[in-house]
Biotite code that builds the C-alpha atoms (Angstrom):
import biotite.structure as struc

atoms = struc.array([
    struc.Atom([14.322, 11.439, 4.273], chain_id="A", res_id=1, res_name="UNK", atom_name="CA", element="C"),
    struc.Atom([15.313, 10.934, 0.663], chain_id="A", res_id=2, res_name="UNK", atom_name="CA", element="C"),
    struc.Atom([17.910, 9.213, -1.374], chain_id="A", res_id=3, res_name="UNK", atom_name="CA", element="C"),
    struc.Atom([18.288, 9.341, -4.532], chain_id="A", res_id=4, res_name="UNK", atom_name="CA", element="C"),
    struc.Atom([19.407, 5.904, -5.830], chain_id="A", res_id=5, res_name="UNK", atom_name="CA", element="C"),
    struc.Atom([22.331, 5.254, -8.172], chain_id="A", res_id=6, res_name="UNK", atom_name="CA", element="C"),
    struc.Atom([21.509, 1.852, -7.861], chain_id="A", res_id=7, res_name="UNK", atom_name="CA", element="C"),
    struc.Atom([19.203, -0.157, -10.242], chain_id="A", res_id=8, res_name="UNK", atom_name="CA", element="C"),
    struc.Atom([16.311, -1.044, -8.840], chain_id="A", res_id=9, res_name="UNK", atom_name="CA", element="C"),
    struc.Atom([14.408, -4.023, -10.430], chain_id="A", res_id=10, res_name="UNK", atom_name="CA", element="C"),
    struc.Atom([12.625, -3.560, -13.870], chain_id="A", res_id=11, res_name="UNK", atom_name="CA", element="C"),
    struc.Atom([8.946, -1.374, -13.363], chain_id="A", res_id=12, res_name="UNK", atom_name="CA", element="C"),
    struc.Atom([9.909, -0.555, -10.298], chain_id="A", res_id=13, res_name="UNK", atom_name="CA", element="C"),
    struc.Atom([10.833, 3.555, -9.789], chain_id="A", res_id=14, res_name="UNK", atom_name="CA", element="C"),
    struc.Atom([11.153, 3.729, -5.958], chain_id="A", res_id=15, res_name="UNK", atom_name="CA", element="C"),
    struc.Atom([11.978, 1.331, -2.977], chain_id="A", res_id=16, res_name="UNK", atom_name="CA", element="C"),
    struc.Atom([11.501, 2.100, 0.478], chain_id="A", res_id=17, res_name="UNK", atom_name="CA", element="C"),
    struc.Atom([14.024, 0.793, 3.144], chain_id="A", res_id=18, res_name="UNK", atom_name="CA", element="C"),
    struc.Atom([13.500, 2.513, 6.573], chain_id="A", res_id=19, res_name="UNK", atom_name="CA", element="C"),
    struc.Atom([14.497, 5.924, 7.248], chain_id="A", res_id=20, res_name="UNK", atom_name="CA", element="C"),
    struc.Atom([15.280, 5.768, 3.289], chain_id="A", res_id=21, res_name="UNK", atom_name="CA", element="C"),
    struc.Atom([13.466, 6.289, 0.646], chain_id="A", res_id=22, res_name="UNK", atom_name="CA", element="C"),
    struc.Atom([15.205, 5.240, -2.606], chain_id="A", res_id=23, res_name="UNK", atom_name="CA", element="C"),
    struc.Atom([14.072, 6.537, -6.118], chain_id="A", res_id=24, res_name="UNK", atom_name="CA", element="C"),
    struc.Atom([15.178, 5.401, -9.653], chain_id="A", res_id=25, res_name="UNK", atom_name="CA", element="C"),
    struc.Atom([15.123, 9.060, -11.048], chain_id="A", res_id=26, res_name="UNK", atom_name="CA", element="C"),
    struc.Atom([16.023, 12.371, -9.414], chain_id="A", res_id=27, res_name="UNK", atom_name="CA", element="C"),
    struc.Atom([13.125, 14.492, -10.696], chain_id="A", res_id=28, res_name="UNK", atom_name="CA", element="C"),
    struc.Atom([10.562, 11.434, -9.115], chain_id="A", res_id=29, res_name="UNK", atom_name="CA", element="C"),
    struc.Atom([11.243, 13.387, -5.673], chain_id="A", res_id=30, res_name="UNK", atom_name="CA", element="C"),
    struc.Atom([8.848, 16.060, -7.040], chain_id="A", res_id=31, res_name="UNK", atom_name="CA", element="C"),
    struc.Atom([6.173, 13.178, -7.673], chain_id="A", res_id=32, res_name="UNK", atom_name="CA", element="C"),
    struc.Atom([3.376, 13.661, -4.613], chain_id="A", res_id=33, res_name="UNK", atom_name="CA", element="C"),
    struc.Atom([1.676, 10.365, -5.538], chain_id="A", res_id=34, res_name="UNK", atom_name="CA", element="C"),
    struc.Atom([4.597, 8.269, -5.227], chain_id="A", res_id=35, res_name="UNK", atom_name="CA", element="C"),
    struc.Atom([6.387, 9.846, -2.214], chain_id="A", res_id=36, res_name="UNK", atom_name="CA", element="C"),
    struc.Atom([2.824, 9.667, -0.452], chain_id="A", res_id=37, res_name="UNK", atom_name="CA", element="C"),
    struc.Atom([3.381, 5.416, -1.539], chain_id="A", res_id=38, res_name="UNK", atom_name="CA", element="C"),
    struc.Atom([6.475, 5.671, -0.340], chain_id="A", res_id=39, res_name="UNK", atom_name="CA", element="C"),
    struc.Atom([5.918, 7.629, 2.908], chain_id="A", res_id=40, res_name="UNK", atom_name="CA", element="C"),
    struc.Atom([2.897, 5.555, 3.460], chain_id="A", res_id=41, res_name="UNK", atom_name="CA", element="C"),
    struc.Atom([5.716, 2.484, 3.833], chain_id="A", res_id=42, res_name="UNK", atom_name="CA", element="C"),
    struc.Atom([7.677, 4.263, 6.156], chain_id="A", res_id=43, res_name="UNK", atom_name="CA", element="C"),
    struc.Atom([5.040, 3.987, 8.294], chain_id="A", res_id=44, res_name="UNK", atom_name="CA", element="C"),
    struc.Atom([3.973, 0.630, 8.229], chain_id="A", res_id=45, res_name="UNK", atom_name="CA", element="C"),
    struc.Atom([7.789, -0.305, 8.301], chain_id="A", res_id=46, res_name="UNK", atom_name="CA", element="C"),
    struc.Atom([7.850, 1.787, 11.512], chain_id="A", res_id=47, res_name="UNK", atom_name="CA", element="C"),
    struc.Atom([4.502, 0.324, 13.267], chain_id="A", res_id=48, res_name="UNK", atom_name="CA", element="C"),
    struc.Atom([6.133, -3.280, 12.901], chain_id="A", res_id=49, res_name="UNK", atom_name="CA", element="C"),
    struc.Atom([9.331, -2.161, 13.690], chain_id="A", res_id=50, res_name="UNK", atom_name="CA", element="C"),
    struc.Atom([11.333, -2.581, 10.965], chain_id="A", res_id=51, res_name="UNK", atom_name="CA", element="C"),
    struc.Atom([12.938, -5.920, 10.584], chain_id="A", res_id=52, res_name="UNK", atom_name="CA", element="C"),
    struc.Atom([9.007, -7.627, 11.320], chain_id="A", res_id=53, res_name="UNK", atom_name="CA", element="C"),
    struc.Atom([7.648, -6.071, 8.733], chain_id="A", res_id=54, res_name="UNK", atom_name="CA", element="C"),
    struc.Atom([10.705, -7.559, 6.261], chain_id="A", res_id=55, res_name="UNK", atom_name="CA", element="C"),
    struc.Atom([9.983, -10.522, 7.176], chain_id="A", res_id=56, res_name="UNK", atom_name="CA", element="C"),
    struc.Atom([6.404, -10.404, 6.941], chain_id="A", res_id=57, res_name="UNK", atom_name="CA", element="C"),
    struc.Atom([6.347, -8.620, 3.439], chain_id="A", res_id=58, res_name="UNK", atom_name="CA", element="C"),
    struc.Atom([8.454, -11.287, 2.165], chain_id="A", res_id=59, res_name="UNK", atom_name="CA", element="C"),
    struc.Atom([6.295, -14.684, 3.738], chain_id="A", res_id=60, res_name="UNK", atom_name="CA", element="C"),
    struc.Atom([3.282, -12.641, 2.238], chain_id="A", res_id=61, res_name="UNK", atom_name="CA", element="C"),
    struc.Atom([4.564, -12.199, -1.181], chain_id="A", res_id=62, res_name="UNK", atom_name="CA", element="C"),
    struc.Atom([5.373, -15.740, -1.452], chain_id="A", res_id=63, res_name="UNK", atom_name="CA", element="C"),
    struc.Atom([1.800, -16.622, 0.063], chain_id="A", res_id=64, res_name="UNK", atom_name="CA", element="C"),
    struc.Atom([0.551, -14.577, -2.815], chain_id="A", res_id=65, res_name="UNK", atom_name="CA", element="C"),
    struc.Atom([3.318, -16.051, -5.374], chain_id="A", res_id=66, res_name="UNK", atom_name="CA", element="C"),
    struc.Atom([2.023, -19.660, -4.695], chain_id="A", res_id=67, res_name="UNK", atom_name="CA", element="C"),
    struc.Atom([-1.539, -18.113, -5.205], chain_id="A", res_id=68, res_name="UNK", atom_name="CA", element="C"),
    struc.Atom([-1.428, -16.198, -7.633], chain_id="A", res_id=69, res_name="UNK", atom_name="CA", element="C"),
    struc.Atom([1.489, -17.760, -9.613], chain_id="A", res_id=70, res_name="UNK", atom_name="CA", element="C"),
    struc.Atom([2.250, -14.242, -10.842], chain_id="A", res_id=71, res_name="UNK", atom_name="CA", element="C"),
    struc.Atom([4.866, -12.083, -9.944], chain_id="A", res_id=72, res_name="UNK", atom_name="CA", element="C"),
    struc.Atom([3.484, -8.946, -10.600], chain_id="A", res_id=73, res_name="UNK", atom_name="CA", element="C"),
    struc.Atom([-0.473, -10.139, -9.120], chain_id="A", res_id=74, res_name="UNK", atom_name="CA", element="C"),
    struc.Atom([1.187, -11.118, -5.888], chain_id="A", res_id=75, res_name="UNK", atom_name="CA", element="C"),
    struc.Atom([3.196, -8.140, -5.608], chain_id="A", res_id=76, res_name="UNK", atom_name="CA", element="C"),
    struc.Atom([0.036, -6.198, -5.768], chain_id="A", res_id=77, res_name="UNK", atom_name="CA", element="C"),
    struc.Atom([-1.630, -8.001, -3.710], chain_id="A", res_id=78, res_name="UNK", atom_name="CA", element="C"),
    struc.Atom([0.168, -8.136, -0.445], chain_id="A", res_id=79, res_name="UNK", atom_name="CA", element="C"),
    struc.Atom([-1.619, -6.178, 2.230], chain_id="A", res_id=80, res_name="UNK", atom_name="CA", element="C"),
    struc.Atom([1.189, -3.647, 2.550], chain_id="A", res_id=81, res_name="UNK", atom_name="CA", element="C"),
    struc.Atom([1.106, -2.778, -1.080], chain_id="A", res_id=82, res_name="UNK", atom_name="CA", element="C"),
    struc.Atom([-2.564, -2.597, -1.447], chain_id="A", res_id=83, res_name="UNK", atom_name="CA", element="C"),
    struc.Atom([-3.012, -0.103, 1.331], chain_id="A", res_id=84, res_name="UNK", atom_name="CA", element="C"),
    struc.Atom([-0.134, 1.670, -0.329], chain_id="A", res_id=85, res_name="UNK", atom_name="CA", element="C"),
    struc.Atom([-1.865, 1.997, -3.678], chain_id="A", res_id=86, res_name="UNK", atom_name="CA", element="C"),
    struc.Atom([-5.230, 2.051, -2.627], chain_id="A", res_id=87, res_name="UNK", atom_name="CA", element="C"),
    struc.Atom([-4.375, 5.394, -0.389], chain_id="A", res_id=88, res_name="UNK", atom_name="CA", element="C"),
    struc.Atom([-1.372, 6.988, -2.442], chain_id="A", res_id=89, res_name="UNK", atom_name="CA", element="C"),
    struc.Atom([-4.022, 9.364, -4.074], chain_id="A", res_id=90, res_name="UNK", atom_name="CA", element="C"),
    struc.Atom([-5.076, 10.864, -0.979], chain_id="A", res_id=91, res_name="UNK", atom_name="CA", element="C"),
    struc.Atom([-2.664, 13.295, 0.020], chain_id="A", res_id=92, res_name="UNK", atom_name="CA", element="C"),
    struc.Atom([-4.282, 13.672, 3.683], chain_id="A", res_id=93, res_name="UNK", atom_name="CA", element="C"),
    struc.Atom([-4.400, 9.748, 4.120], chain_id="A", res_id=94, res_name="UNK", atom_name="CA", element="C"),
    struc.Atom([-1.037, 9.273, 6.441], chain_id="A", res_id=95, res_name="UNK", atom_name="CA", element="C"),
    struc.Atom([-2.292, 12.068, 9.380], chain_id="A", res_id=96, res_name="UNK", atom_name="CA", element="C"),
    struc.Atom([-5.757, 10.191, 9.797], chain_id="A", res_id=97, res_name="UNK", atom_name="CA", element="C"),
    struc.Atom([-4.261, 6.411, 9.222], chain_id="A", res_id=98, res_name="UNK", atom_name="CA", element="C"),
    struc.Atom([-5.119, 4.311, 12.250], chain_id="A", res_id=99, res_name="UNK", atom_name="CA", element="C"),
    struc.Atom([-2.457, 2.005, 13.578], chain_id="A", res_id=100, res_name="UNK", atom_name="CA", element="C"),
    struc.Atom([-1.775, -1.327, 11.717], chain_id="A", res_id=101, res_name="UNK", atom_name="CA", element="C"),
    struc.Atom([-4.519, -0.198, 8.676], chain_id="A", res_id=102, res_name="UNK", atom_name="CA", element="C"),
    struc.Atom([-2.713, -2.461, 6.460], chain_id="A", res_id=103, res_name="UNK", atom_name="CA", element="C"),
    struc.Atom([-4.682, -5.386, 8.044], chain_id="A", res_id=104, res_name="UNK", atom_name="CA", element="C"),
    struc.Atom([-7.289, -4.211, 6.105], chain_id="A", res_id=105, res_name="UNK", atom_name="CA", element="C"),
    struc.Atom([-6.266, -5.481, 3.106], chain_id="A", res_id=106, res_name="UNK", atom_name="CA", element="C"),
    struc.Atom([-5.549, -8.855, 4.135], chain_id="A", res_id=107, res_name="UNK", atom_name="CA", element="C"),
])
């Protein structure tokens, strides 16, 4: 499911992905099969952790990855949830063959 966001979402930042939503800056993004696969990719991890878990997880991550990396942007990259997302967003066919919990990959 998609919604299209009146809302601002935070500078750089074009979609957001909030379970069974996925919120986009820009209308026209919708058409963007790279970032909907990101996005969709999300929706699944948010799903395999049920939800509120994986909240709470992506946020104790990202400040595990704030105090190491003292960089907003670096630790956003580099929590395990986002790197599988961008690693994978490319490959169109990636969510059908994902095994369960693959974001523990990226660790």
């Amino acid at each position: 499911m998609v919604f299209i966001s009146k809302l601002a979402l935070p500078k750089g930042y074009v979609g957001l992905t909030i379970f069974p939503f996925i919120i986009l800056k820009y209308e026209h993004l919708k058409t963007d099969a790279v970032l909907m696969n990101h996005e969709r990719i999300h929706l699944k991890q948010q799903l395999e952790l049920l939800i509120l878990p994986f909240f709470i997880w992506y946020f104790l991550e990202f400040i595990v990855r704030l105090v190491q990396f003292r960089k907003w942007n670096t630790a956003y990259r580099n929590i395990s949830f986002e790197r599988e997302a961008y690693k994978n967003e490319q490959n169109l066919k990636y969510l059908p063959s994902r095994s369960l919990l693959s974001f523990l990959k990226y660790l």
